[in-house]
N, C-alpha and C positions, 0 to 999 in steps of 0.2 A: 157449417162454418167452423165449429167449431174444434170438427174432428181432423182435417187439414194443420188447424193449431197445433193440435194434442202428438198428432205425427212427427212434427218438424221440432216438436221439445225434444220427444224421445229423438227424434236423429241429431241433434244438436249435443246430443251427452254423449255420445261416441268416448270413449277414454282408448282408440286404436295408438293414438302417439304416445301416451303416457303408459298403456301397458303394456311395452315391446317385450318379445320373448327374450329376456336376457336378465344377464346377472348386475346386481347393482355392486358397488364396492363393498366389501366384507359380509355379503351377504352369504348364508349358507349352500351348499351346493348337494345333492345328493348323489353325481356324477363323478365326485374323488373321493376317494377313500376314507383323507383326513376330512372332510366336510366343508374346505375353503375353496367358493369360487376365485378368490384370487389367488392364485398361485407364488409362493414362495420361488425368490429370483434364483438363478442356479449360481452356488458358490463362486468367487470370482467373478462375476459378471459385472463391467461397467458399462456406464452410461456414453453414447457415441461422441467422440472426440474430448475425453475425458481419462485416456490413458497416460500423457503423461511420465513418460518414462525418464523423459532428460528432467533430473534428480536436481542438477546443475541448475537450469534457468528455471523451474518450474518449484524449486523450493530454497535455493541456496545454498545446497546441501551437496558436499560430497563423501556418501556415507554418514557420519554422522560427525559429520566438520561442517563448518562452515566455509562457502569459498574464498576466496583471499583473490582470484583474478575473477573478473565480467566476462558472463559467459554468452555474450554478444558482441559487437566492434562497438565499441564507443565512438559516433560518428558527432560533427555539428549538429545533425538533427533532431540526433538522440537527446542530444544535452541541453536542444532547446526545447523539445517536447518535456526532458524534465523541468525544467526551469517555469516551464507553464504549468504543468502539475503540482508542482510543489509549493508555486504561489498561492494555487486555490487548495489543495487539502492540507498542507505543512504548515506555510505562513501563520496559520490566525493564532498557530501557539509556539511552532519554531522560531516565528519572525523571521522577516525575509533576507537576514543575513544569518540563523541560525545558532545566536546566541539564546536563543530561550525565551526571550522577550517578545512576544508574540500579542497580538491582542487580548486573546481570552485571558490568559495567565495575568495580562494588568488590570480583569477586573475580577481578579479574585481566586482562580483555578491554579492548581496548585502550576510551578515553573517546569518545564522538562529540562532535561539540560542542554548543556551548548553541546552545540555539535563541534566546537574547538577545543574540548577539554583532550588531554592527551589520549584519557580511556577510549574514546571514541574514534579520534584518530588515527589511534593503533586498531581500530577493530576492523577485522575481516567484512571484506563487501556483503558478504552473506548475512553478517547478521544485522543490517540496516534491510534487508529484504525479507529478513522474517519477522522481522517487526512492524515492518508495513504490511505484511500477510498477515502476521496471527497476534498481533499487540503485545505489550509486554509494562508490567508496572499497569500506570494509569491512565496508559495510552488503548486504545481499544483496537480493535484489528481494524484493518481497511481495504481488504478485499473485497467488500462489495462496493465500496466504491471506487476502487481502484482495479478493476476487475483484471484491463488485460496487462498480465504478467509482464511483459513489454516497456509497458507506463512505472510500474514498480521497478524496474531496473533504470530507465533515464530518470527519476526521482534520486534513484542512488549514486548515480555517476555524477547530476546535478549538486546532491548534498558533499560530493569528494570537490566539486569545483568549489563548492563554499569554504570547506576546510582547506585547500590550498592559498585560497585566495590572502586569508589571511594570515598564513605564515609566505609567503611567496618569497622567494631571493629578486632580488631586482633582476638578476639575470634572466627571469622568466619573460619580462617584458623585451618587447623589439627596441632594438638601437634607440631607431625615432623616438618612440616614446621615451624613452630613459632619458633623452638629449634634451626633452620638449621640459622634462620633470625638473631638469636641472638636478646637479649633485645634491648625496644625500645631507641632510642637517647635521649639522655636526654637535656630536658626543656636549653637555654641559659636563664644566667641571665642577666637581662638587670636592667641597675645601673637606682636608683633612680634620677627624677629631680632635681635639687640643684635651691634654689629660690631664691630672690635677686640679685643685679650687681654681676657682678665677680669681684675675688679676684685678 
């Protein structure tokens, strides 16, 4: 009885799956010269579908500029997929009209700025996409959450609709709507300084 036991332990300790003929990671090798079973990649070599060559949409970059035109069609869909992007990663400290005022910032994290200041206004679209890629100041990058490159450009086109919006000429709006708004308010006057003591 006993010796049936004794058999079925020793066959029960097999280590066949745990000790397969192979290299573990950074284990020594005695089959290459320098002694690494893992082998060193070959210069240049990337990882597949990681080439990446258009400089334009895949960095903002042309050369070492920033772009200044979108190096995709800014479609409605585009501008509403940003618009939904931007609500969930921008808003809690952009604020959803991108003054700055955002939730985090009013409890306590420092303000970013408005996206309506002229400096920004005037900036190249590129460099609203390299700051969504690689952060800048106290903003942190947001590539991993923002992964596909795509989403970081209707983000960008998105934050130009916000910057238009509030400088806009009424001309931008349709007839209808202009008609619906009625004429603009008109100018207050404000009384001249009177110079000399008072009377």
């Amino acid at each position: 009885m006993a010796a049936p036991l004794v058999w079925l332990a020793v066959t029960g300790c097999r280590q066949d799956m745990h000790d397969q003929p192979r290299y573990e990671a950074q284990e020594e090798s005695r089959f290459f010269e320098d002694r690494r079973a893992s082998r060193p990649l070959p210069e240049g070599a990337l990882a597949r579908g990681f080439l990446r060559q258009d400089t334009k949409f895949y960095q903002g970059k042309d050369g070492d500029q920033m772009v200044k035109e979108f190096p995709l069609p800014v479609t409605a869909a585009l501008l509403a997929r940003g618009q939904e992007r931007y609500n969930i990663y921008c808003s809690p400290c952009h604020g959803q009209t991108g003054d700055g005022n955002g939730m985090i910032p009013s409890r306590g994290a420092k303000h970013p700025p408005s996206y309506h200041l002229d400096r920004l206004r005037e900036a190249p679209v590129g460099y609203f996409y390299d700051v969504i890629t690689n952060g800048f100041g106290a903003m942190y990058d947001y590539s991993a959450q923002i992964q596909d490159p795509q989403d970081r450009w209707a983000i960008v086109a998105y934050i130009r609709v916000l910057q238009r919006s509030r400088y806009a000429p009424e001309t931008d709006a349709p007839a209808e709507e202009r008609n619906r708004l009625g004429p603009p308010p008109a100018k207050p006057v404000v009384p001249a300084a009177t110079t000399g003591a008072a009377q």
